[in-house]
C-alpha positions as CSV (number, residue, x, y, z in Angstrom):
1,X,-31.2,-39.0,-36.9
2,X,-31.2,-40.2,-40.6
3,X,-34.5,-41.7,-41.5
4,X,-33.4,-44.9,-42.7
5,X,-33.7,-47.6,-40.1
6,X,-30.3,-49.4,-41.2
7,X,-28.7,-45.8,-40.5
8,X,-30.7,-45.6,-37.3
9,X,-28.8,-49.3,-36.1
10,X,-25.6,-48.0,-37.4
11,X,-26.1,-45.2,-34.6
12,X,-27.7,-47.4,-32.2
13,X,-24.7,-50.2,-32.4
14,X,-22.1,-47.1,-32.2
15,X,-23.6,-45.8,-29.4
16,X,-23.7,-48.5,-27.5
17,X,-20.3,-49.6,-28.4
18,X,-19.3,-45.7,-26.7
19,X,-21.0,-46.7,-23.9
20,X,-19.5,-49.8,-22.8
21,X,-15.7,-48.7,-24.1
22,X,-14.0,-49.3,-20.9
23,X,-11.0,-46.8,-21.2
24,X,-13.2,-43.9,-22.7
25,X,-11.4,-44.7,-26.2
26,X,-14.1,-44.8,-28.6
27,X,-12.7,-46.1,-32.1
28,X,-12.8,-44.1,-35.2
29,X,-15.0,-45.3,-37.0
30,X,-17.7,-45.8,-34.0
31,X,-16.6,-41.8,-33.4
32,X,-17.5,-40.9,-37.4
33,X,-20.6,-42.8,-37.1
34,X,-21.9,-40.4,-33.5
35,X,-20.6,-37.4,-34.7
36,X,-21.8,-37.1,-38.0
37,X,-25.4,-38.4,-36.3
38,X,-25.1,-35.5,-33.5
39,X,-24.0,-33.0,-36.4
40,X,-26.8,-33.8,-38.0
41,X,-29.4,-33.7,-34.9
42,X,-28.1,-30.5,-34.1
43,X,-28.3,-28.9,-37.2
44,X,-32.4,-29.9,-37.1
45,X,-32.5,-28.9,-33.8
46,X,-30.7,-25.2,-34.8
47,X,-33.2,-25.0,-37.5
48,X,-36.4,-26.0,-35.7
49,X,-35.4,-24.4,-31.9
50,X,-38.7,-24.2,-30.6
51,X,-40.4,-26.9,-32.1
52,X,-38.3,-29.9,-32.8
53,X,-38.9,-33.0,-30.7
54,X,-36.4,-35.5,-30.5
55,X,-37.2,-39.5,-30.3
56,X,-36.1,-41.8,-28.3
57,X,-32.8,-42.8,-30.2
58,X,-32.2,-39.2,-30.9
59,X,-32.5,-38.2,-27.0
60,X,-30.1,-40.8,-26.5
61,X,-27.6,-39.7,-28.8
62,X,-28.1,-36.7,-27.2
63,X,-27.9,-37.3,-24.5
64,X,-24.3,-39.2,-25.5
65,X,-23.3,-35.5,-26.3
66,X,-25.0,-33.3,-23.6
67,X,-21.7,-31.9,-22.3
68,X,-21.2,-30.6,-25.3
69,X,-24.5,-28.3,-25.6
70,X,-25.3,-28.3,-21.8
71,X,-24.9,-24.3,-21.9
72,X,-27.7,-23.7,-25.2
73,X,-31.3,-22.5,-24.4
74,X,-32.0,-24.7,-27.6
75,X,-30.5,-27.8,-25.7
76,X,-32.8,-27.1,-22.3
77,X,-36.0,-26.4,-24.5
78,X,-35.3,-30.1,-26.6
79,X,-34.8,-31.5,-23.2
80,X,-37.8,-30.3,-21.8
81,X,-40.0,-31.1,-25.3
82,X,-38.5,-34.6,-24.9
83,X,-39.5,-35.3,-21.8
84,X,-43.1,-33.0,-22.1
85,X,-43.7,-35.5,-25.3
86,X,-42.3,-39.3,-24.0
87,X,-44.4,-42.1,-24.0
88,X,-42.7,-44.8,-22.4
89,X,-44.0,-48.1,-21.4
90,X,-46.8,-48.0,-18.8
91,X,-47.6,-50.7,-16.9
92,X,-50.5,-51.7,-19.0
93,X,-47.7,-52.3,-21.8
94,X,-45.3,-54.1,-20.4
95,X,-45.8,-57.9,-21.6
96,X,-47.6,-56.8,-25.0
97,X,-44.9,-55.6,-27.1
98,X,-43.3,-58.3,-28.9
């Protein structure tokens, strides 16, 4: 995902709005916004196929997409890195983030 964070909300908000389209419709411009940020993802993942690790918005924009790449050894080894790599909340956690 781009490193700004405003570009980062931008995908965030667009994702979301995907999501919760209830007639699978998404709009244009919510449909520029993903698929130039899944272009991009998977162009870093392409060029970084063993190594790459994707963060939590980018495994969710991903994840958005995962049809799409479902058949690609790169796809199953981001997974997996993802997943090898997450640091979620533990119970210790929740309650202290503000």
């Amino acid at each position: 995902m781009p490193d700004s964070s405003k570009d980062q909300a931008a995908i965030r908000q667009a994702l979301e709005r995907a999501r919760n389209c209830e007639n699978g419709t998404v709009d244009t411009q919510t449909s520029s916004v993903l698929e130039a940020a899944i272009t991009d993802l998977w162009n870093r993942l392409q060029a970084e196929p063993d190594t790459y690790v994707l963060n939590r918005d980018e495994f969710a924009l991903f994840n958005y997409f995962m049809e799409r790449y479902r058949g690609s050894n790169i796809t199953q080894r981001a997974v997996a890195r993802f997943w090898n790599n997450y640091q979620g909340a533990t119970d210790a956690d929740v309650g202290t983030k503000k």
